[in-house]
Structures are given as C-alpha cells and as structure tokens.
C-alpha positions as CSV (number, residue, x, y, z in Angstrom):
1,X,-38.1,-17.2,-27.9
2,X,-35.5,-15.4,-25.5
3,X,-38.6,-15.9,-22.6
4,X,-38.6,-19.4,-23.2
5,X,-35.2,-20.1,-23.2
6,X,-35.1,-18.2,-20.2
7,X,-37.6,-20.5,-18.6
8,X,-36.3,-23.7,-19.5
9,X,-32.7,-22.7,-18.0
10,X,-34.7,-21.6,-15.0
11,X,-36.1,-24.9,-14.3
12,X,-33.2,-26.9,-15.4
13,X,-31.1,-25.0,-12.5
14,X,-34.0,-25.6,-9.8
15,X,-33.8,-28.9,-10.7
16,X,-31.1,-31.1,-9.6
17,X,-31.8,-33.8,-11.4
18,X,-31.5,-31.2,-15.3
19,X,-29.4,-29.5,-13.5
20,X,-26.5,-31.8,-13.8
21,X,-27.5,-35.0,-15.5
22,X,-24.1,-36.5,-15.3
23,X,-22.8,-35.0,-12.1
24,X,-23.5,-38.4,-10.1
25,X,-22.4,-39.9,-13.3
26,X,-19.1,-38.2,-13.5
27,X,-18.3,-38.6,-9.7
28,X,-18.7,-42.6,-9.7
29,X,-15.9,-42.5,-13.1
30,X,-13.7,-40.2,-11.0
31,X,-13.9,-42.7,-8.2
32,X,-13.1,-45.6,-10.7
33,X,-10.5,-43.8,-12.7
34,X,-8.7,-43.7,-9.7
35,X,-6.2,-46.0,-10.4
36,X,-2.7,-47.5,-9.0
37,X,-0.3,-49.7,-11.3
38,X,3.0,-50.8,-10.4
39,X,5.3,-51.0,-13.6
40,X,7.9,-53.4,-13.2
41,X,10.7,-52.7,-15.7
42,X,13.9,-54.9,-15.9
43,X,15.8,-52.1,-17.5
44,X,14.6,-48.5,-17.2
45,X,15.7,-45.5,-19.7
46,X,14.0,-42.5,-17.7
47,X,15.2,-40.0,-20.2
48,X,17.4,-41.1,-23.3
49,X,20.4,-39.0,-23.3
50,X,21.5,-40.2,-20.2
51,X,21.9,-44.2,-18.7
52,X,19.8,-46.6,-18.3
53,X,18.9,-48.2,-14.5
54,X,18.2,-51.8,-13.8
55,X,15.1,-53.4,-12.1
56,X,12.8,-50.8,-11.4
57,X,9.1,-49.8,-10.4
58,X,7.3,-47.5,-12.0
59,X,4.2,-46.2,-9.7
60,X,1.2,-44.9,-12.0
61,X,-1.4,-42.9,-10.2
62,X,-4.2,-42.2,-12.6
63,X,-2.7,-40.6,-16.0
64,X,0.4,-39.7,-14.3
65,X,3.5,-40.9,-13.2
66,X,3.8,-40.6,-9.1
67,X,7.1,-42.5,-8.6
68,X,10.4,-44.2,-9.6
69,X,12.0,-46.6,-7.3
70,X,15.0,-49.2,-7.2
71,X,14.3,-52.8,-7.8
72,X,10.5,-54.3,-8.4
73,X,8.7,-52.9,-5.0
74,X,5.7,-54.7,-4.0
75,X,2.5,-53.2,-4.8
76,X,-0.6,-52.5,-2.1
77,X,-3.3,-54.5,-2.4
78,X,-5.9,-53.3,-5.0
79,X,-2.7,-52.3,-7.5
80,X,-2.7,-53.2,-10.8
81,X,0.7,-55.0,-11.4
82,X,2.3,-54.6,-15.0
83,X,5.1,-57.3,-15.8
84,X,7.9,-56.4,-18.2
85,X,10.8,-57.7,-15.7
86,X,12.3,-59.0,-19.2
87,X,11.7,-55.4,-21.2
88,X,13.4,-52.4,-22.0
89,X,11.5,-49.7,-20.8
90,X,11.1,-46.0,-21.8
91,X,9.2,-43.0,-22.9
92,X,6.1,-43.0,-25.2
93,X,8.0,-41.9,-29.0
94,X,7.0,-38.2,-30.6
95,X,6.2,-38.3,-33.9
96,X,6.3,-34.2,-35.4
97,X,4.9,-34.8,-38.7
98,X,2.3,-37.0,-39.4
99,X,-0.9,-36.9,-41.7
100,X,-3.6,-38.8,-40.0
101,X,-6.1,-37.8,-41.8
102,X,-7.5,-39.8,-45.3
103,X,-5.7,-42.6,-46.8
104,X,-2.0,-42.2,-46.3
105,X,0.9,-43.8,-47.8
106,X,-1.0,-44.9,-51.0
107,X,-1.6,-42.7,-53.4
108,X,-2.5,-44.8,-56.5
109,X,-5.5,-45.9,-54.0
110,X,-6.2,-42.2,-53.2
111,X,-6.1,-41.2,-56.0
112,X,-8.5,-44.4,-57.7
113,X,-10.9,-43.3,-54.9
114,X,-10.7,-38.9,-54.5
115,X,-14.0,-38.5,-56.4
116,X,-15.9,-41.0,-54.7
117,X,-14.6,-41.0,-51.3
118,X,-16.7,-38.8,-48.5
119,X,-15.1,-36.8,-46.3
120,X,-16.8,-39.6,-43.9
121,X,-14.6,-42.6,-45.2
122,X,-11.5,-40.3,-44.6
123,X,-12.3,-39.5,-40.7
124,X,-12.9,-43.2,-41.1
125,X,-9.2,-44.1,-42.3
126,X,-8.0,-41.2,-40.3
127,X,-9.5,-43.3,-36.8
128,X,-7.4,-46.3,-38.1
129,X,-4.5,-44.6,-38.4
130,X,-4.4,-43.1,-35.2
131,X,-5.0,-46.5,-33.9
132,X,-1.8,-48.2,-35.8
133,X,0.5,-45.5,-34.7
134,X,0.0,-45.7,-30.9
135,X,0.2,-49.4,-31.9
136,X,3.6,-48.6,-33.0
137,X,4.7,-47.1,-29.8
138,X,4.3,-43.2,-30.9
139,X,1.9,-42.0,-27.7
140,X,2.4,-37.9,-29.4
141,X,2.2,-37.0,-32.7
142,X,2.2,-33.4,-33.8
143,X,-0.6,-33.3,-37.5
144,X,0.8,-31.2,-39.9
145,X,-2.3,-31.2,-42.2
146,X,-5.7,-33.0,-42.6
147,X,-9.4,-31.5,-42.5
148,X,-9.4,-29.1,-39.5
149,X,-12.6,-29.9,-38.2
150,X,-12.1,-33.6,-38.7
151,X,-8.6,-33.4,-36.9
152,X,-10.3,-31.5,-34.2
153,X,-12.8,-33.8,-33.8
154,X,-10.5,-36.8,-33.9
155,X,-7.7,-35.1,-31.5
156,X,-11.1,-34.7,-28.8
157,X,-12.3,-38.3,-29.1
158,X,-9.0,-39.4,-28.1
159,X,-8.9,-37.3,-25.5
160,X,-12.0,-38.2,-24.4
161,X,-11.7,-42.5,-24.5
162,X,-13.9,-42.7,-27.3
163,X,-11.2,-44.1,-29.4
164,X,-7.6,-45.5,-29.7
165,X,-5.0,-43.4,-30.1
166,X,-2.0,-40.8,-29.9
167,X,-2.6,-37.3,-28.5
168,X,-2.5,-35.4,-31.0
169,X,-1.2,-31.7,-31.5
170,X,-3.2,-30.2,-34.9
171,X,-2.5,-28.1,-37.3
172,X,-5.6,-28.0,-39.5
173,X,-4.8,-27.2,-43.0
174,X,-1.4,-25.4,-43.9
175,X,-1.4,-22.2,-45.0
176,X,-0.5,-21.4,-48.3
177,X,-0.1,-19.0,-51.5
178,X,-2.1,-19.2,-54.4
179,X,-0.9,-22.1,-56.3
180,X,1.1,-23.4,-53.6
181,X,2.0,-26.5,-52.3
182,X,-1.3,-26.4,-49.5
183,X,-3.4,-25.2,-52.4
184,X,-6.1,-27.6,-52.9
185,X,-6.9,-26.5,-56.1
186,X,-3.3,-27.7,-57.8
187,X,-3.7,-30.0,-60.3
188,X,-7.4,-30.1,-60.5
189,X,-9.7,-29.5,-63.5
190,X,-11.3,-26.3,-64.0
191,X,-14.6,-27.3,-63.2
192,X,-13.8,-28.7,-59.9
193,X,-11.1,-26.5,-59.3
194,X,-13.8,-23.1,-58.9
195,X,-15.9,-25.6,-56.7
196,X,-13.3,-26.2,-54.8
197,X,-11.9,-22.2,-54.9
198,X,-15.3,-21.0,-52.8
199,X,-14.4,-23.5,-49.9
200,X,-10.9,-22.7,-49.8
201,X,-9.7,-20.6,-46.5
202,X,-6.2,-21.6,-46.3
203,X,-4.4,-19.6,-49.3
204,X,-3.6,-16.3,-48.6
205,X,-1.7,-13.4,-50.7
206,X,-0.4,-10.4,-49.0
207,X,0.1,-10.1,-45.0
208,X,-3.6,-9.4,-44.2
209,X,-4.8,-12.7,-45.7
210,X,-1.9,-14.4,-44.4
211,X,-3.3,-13.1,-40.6
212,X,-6.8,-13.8,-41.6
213,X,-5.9,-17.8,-42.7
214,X,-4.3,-18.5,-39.4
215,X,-7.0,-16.7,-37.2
216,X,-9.4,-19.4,-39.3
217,X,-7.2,-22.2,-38.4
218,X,-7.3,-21.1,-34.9
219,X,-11.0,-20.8,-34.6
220,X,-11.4,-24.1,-36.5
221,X,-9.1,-25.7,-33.5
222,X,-5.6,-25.7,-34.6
223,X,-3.1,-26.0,-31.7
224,X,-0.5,-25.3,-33.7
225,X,-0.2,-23.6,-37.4
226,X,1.6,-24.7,-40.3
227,X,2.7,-23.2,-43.9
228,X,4.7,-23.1,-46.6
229,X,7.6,-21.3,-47.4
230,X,8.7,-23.1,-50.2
231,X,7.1,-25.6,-52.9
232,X,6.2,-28.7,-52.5
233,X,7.4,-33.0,-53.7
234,X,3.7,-34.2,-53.7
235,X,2.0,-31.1,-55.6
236,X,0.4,-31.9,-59.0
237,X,2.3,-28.7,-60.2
238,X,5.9,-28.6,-61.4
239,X,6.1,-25.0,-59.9
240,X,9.1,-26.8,-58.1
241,X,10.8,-26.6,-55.0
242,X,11.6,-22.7,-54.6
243,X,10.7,-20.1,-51.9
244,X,6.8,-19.0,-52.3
245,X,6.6,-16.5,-49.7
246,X,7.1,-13.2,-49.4
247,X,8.9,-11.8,-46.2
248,X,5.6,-9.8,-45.1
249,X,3.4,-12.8,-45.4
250,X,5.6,-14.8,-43.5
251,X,6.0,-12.0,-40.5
252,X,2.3,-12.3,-40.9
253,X,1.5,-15.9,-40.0
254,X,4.5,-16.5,-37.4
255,X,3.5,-13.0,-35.5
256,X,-0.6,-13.9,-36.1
257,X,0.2,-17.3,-34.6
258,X,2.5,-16.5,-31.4
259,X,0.2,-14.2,-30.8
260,X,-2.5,-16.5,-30.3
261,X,-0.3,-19.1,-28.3
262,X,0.3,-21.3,-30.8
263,X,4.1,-22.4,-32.3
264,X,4.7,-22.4,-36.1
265,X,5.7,-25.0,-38.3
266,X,6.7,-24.5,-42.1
267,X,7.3,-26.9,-44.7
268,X,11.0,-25.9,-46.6
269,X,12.5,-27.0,-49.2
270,X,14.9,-24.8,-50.6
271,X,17.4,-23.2,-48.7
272,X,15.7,-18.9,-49.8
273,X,12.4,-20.5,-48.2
274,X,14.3,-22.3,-44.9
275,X,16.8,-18.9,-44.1
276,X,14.0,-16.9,-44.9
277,X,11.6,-18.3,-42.2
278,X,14.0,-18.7,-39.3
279,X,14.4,-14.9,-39.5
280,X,10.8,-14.4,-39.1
281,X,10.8,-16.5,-36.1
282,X,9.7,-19.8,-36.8
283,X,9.5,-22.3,-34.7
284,X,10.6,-25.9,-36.4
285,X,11.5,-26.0,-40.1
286,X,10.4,-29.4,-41.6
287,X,12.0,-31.1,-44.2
288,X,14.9,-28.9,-45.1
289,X,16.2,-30.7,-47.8
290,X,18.3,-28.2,-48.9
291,X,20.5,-26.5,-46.3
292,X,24.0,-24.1,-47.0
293,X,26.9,-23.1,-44.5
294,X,24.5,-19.5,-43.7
295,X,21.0,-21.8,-43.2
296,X,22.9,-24.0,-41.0
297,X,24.2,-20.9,-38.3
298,X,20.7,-19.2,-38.5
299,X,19.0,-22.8,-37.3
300,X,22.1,-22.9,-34.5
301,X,21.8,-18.7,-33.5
302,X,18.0,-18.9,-33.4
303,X,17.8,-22.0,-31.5
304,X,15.5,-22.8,-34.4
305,X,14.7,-27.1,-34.8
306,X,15.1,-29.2,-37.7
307,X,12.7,-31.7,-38.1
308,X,14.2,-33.8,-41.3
309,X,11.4,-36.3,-42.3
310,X,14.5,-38.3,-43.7
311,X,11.6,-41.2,-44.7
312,X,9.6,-38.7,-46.4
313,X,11.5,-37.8,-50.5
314,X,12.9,-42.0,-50.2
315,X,9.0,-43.4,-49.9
316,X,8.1,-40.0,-52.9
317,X,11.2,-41.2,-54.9
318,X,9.8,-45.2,-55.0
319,X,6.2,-44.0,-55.2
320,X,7.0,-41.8,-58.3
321,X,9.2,-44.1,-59.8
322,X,6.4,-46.8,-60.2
323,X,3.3,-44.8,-61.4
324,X,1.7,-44.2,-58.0
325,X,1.7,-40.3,-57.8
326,X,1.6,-37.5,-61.3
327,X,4.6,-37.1,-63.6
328,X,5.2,-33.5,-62.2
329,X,6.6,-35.4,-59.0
330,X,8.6,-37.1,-60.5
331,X,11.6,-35.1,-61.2
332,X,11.1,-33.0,-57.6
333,X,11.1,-36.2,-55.5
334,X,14.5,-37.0,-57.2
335,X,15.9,-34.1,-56.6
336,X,14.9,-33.6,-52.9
337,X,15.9,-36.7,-52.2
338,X,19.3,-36.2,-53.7
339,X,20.1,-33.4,-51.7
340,X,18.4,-33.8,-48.2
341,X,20.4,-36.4,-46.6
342,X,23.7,-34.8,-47.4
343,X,21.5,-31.6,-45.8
344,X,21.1,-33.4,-43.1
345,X,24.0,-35.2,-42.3
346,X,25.8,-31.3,-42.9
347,X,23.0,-30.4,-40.0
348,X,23.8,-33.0,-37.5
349,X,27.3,-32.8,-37.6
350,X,27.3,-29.0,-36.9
351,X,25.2,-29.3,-33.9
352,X,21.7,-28.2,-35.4
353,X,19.2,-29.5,-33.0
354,X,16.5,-31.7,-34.0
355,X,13.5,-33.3,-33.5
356,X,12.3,-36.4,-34.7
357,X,9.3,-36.3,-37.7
358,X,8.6,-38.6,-40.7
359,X,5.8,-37.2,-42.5
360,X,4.1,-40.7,-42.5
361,X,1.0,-40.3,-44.6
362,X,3.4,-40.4,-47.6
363,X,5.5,-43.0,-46.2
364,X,2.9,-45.5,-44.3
365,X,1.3,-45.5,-40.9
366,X,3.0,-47.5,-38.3
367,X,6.1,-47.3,-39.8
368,X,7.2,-44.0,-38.4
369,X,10.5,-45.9,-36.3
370,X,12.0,-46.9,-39.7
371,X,13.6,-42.8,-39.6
372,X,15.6,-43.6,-36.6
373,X,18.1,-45.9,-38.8
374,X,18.0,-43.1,-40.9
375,X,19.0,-40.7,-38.6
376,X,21.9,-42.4,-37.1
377,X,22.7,-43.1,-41.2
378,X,22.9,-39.7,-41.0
379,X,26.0,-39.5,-38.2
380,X,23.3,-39.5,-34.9
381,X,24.3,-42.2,-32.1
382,X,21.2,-44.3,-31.3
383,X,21.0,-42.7,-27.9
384,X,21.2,-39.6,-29.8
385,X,18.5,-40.6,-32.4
386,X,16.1,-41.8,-29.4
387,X,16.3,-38.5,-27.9
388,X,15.2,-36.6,-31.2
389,X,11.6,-38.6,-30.5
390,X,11.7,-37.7,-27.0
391,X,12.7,-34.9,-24.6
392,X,13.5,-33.3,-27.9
393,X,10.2,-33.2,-29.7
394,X,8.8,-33.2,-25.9
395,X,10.7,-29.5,-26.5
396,X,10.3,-28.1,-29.6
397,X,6.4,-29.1,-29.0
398,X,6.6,-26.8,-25.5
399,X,5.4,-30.0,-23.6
400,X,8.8,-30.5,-21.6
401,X,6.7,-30.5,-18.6
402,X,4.1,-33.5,-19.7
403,X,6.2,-35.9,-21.9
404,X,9.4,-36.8,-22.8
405,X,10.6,-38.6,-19.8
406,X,9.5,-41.5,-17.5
407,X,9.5,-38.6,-14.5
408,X,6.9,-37.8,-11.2
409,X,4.5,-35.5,-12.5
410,X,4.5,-36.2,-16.1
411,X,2.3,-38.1,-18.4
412,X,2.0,-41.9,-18.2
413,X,3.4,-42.5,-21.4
414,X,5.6,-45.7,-21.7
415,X,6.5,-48.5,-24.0
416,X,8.4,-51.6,-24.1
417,X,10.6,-53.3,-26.0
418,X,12.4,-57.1,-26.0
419,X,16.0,-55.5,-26.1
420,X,17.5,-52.5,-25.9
421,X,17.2,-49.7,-28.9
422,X,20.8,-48.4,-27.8
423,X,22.4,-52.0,-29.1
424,X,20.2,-51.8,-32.1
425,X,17.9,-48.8,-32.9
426,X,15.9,-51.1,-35.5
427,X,14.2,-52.7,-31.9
428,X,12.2,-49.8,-32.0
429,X,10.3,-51.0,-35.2
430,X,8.8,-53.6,-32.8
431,X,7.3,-52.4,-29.7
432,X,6.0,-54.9,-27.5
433,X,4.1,-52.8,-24.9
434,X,2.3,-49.5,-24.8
435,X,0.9,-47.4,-22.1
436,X,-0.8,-44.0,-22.9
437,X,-1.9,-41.8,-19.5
438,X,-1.6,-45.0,-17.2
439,X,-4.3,-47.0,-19.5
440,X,-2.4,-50.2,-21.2
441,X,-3.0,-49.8,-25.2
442,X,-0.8,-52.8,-26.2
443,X,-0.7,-55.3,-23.5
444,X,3.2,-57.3,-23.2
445,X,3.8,-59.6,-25.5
C-alpha cells in the first residue's frame, strides 16, 4: 500500500496538470477578486468613541480598507461605486455571545423537536442564523457553545464564500463539571442520559480532566475556549446559580488554554464563581449577574472584561414565565434577572470595562441591537454603548488590528444606517447596509 501511494504522489507531482488542479483555477479568482470600491458615506464614524466626519470616501481594495478621504472623491474607471451619501456610516457590530448553532430563541419548538431533530437540521438552522445576524449588521460574533465540529465547519464555509455570514470566533462546547450547567446529560432520562455519557468530552473533574477537555476543544477547532464557573438559568437542574469549580480546575482550563493561544471565556453567575475566575486569569466573564464592591476592583485591577448579556435573564424570565422552558428555570431566571442589571449598572458606573454580548440563541437571532438600549438603561451614553460592540469587543477578542474601526489596513467591515445611532441608539435595530471584507451582504436600502 505505502508503494502505491508513493507512486501515485509521484506521478501527480510530474504532472502539471494533478499536480495542481486548481492552480490556473485559483490564479484567474485572484485576478477577479481583485477589486476597487469607492464608499461614499454622508456621515462617517471611523471609530465610535470619538466624532463623526462629514462626506467622505471610503476606498476598498479587496477585503480591506486602503483609504479614507474628505468629501465623495471620484472613483477610476473600473471602480465599483457604493452610494450611501444619505447614510450614517460605521463599523461592522461585535457580537461576544451568541449560539448559532440549532434552534435558538425557541425552546418550546426545541424542545417539541430534540428527539427527532438530526444533528443535520441543526447545522441547517445554525446556516440561517448566521445568515440573519450579518443581516442585522453584526459582521463578528464570538460562539460561545454549539457542536464543535459543526461550528468549525460553519465558521470555514464562511470563510470560504460558501455561505452568508459573520466571522465567526468558536468556542466548541463549554467546558464543564459533572452536572454542570455545559453537561449535556442534565435533565435527561436515564436511558438516554448513559447514551449520551459515552459521547460526552466536555465535563471534566479535577485539573487533569479539566486540561484534557480543552486540548479536545482545541483539536476539534475551537479558537477560543469557554466554561463554567458557576451554574446555569437554562439547565434542567435546580442545582442553582452557585460557583461549580474548584480553584485547580479552573487554573487548569485558563493555563491549558493560553497556552495553546487561545483566550478564555466563562459563564458566571454568582459573585464566588466571577472573583474566583478573574484570579485565575480569565479573560472575559459573561453574564455576571451578580457582582459585589471586591468583584467589581478585581474586573478593574486585572483589566478583566464584562460582557453582560443584559438581553439574556429578561427573554429566560418571559420564556419561563409562559411554559416554554422546565419549571427548574423558573425560579433561577427570576432571580438572575433581579439582580444583574443592578450588577451591571454598579459595573458601568465604576469604570468596569465592557464588551458588548447578548447570548442570542436564548433571546432570538437578529435581534442582538435590542442590548444597546439596555446598556445605556444601564448608565452607558450611546457613543459609549456603540463602542462596547466595537473597538471594544474588537479588544477583548485580540483582533484590535482587523476590526473595530473604519481604518487603512483593517477589515472591510461596514454598515449603514438612515440616521445616526448617537441621536437614537434604537437606529441600530435597523441596519440598512452591510459590507463584510469589501463584498456588499445587504445592498442600501
């Protein structure tokens, strides 16, 4: 067998034509991907934070922006012109916690349809998803949690054209303890449960598991790894909200994962788990309904982000309240949502820094710009709020130097929108234009 295989690689090299059956191929779509478009914005927000500029051209090279000028400069000949003289223009949104994958912000439907429903026919929802959030003017979103092979998968084909949608940064499945809010065994009959047990690769108890469950992650494709420090809203246990992990296992997964280049996200509820994992390092706590005086000066003296998911506990709360999700959510979806936007607002007052998420997958797809009227609820100015979705998140993801900001060099991520979001942040629910790496999603409308 090894002779043969040997052979065949022989003649495939000695023969241009095997040797590189798409090397003509992939030179004539290099040729044609090389692209010019002239943006013409009638107001400009390079990067929220600071002021917007009036008329102005953006100059898209390919994926990437090349140039920002004054006024709407005329394009060469062969230039693609792109019209939004009568649009406020700005940087593709960040979204840090979605859930792509499966059905997503119904859960009677998911749960009429979990035994009968292929791993197929959640890729399947997962695609439309995608689709419906770049609609909605998210270009980035960070997944905190679907099938890792399927996320991997998905994240590619986007990358690769084959599809519509936001790049995606995955985590895979989040790492939890046994009978933990990640365990997918919670809640489930015994019967199914042990099925279930001999597939499962994301629970660990002790350190050493802990490091194995992320170096599985990893090797599956995550790009970044998340876990769970504390309980969870949506699990079918009423183990509630408390801190799950030890110390050592937590070490375990943020040293594992930093070690392997990846940042570390963990889901926190109570204020043991939250404190608790910003001492081990962690890299954005999300949720963090419940936060006290000593949480709030570990986030600011480790530099650690907050990533509130205001939208998240508010959509659990309704859901619960009308039958869609099991009695043991019930009274946890209360009380998270009782406490985490006084959390919050205590957060953002004292200077925490934050980046914007919304855990949509419980709340609906698409609907991820409904948390920015929640965060300036919370005491955030709208500039303030429009920054949390971009050259913050652009941060705390370490992709500062790709997206974030309409800048020469980065990403050719921009959207549109028929007023400005800094007169009314609620503009931002309706995007009118969308541009992901220089290739027009959502054509002006």
């Amino acid at each position: 067998m090894r002779n043969a295989i040997s052979a065949a690689l022989s003649l495939a090299l000695a023969t241009p034509a095997l040797a590189q059956p798409g090397a003509l191929a992939s030179a004539q779509t290099a040729e044609a991907a090389d692209t010019l478009v002239y943006v013409h914005a009638g107001t400009l927000l390079t990067e929220p934070g600071k002021p917007p500029r009036g008329p102005s051209t953006i100059v898209v090279r390919n994926e990437k922006i090349a140039e920002v000028r004054d006024g709407f400069a005329t394009p060469p000949p062969g230039a693609q012109v792109v019209g939004l003289r009568d649009k406020f223009v700005l940087p593709g949104l960040i979204d840090m916690h979605v859930h792509l994958w499966g059905i997503g912000g119904d859960p009677l439907k998911d749960r009429l349809t979990a035994m009968n429903r292929d791993e197929a026919d959640d890729m399947m929802h997962a695609v439309a998803n995608a689709r419906t959030t770049l609609d909605a003017g998210f270009t980035t979103v960070r997944d905190l949690g679907g099938n890792a092979r399927g996320m991997r998968a998905l994240r590619e084909a986007v990358e690769r054209g084959d599809i519509d949608g936001p790049t995606i940064v995955n985590a895979g499945n989040p790492i939890s303890v046994s009978g933990g809010h990640g365990d997918p065994t919670n809640g489930i009959a015994e019967q199914f449960a042990d099925a279930i047990h001999q597939h499962t690769i994301n629970t660990c108890d002790g350190p050493d598991e802990c490091r194995r469950a992320v170096r599985q992650q990893v090797a599956l494709g995550a790009q970044v790894i998340k876990y769970m420090s504390t309980g969870g809203v949506l699990s079918n246990v009423s183990g509630g909200l408390g801190r799950a992990m030890t110390d050592a296992e937590m070490s375990a997964i943020i040293d594992t994962a930093h070690g392997l280049g990846r940042k570390v996200a963990t889901h926190s509820h109570a204020a043991a788990g939250t404190k608790a994992a910003i001492a081990a390092g962690v890299d954005t706590v999300d949720h963090g309904s419940f936060l006290d005086d000593e949480a709030i000066k570990l986030f600011k003296a480790n530099g650690t982000w907050l990533v509130p998911t205001m939208m998240a506990p508010r959509a659990a709360v309704e859901q619960a309240r009308a039958g869609m999700l099991p009695p043991a959510v019930i009274p946890k979806a209360e009380e998270a949502a009782a406490a985490a936007f006084a959390s919050h607002q205590k957060a953002i007052a004292a200077g925490v820094k934050v980046a914007f998420g919304t855990d949509s997958g419980v709340s609906r797809h698409a609907e991820n710009a409904k948390e920015f009227a929640l965060l300036t609820s919370a005491g955030m100015s709208a500039a303030e709020a429009l920054k949390t979705a971009t050259v913050n998140a652009a941060a705390a993801l370490g992709r500062s130097a790709s997206i974030g900001t309409i800048t020469p060099g980065k990403d050719a991520d921009i959207i549109a929108l028929s007023g400005s979001p800094l007169e009314d942040i609620t503009r931002l629910q309706n995007v009118n234009f969308v541009m992901r790496r220089g290739l027009v999603h959502k054509a002006a409308q």
